[in-house]
C-alpha positions as CSV (number, residue, x, y, z in Angstrom):
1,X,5.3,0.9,10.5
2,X,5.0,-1.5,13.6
3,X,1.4,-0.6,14.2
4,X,0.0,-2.1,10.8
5,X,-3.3,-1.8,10.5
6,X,-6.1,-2.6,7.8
7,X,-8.3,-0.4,5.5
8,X,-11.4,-1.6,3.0
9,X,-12.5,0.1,0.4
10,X,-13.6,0.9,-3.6
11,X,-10.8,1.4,-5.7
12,X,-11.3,5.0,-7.6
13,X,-8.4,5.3,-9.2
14,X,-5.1,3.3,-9.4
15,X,-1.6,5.4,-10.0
16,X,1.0,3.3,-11.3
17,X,3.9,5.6,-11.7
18,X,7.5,6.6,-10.1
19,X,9.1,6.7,-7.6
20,X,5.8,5.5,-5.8
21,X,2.6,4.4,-7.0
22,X,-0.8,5.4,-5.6
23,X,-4.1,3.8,-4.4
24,X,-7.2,6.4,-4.2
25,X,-9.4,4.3,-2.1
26,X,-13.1,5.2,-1.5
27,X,-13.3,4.3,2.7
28,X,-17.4,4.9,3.3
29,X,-17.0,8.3,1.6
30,X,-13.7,9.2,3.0
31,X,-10.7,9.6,0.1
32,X,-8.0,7.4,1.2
33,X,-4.6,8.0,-0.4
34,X,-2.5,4.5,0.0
35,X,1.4,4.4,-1.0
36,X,2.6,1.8,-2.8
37,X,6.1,0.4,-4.3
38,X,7.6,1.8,-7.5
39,X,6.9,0.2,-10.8
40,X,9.9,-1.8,-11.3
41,X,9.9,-3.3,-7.7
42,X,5.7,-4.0,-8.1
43,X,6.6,-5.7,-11.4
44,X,9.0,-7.9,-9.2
45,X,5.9,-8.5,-7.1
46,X,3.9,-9.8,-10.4
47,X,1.9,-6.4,-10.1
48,X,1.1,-4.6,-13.6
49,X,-0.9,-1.5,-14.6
50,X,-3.8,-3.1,-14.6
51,X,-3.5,-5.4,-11.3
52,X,-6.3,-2.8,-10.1
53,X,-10.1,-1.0,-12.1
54,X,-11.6,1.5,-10.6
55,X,-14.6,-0.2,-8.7
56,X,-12.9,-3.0,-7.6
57,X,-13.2,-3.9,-3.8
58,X,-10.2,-4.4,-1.9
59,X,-8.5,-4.4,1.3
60,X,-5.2,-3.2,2.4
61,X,-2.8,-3.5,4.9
62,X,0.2,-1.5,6.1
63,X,0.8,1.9,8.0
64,X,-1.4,4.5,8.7
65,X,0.6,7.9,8.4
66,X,1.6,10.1,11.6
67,X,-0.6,12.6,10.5
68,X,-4.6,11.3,10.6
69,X,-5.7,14.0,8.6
70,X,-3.6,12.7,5.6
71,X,-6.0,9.6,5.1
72,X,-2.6,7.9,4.0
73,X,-1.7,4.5,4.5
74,X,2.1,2.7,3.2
75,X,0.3,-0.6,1.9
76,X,2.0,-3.8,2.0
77,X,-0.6,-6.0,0.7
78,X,-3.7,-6.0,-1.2
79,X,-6.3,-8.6,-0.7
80,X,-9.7,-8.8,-3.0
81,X,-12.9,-10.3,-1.6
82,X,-12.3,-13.6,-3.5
83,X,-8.8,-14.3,-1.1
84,X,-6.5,-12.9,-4.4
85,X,-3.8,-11.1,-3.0
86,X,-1.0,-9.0,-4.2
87,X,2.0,-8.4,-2.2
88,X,3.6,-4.5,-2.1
89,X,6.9,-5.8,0.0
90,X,8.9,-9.0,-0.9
91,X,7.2,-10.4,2.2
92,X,3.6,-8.9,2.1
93,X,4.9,-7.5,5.6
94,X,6.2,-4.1,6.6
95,X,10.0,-3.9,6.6
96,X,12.3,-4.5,9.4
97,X,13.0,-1.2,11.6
98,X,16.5,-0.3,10.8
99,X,19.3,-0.8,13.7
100,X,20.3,2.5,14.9
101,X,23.5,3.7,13.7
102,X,26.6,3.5,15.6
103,X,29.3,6.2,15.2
104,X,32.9,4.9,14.9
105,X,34.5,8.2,16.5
């Protein structure tokens, strides 16, 4: 998450479910998979089920798994080619690593 990068694609399918939704992206004939927020905290982010159609062109940006043969990306925001854009985190921004935790023995 503090490597975030950027991925462009076709839209070819749009999952709004729980607890995550889903992106299938068309990447120059590579299937992306991109995770998004849960419905409730999307519709906090003025997102609906039909924020994305299959065919439209968008960009995302967020964190590209560990894994590189995944083709999955946590998205934090979604931009269309006219300058739209929808935000997946309160801030459009991945979160804030976590402070390690301290043991009180």
């Amino acid at each position: 998450m503090t490597h975030p990068s950027t991925v462009s694609g076709v839209v070819t399918q749009f999952l709004w479910a729980n607890p995550h939704s889903y992106i299938d992206l068309d990447v120059n004939g590579d299937h992306w998979r991109l995770e998004i927020e849960a419905v409730n905290l999307l519709r906090r982010y003025g997102w609906s089920k039909d924020s994305l159609k299959a065919g439209d062109k968008i960009s995302c940006m967020g964190a590209r798994a560990k894994d590189p043969a995944v083709f999955a990306q946590k998205c934090f925001t979604v931009e269309f080619p006219d300058g739209r854009k929808l935000m997946a985190t309160p801030t459009g921004e991945p979160p804030e690593p976590s402070a390690p935790r301290r043991s009180d023995r």
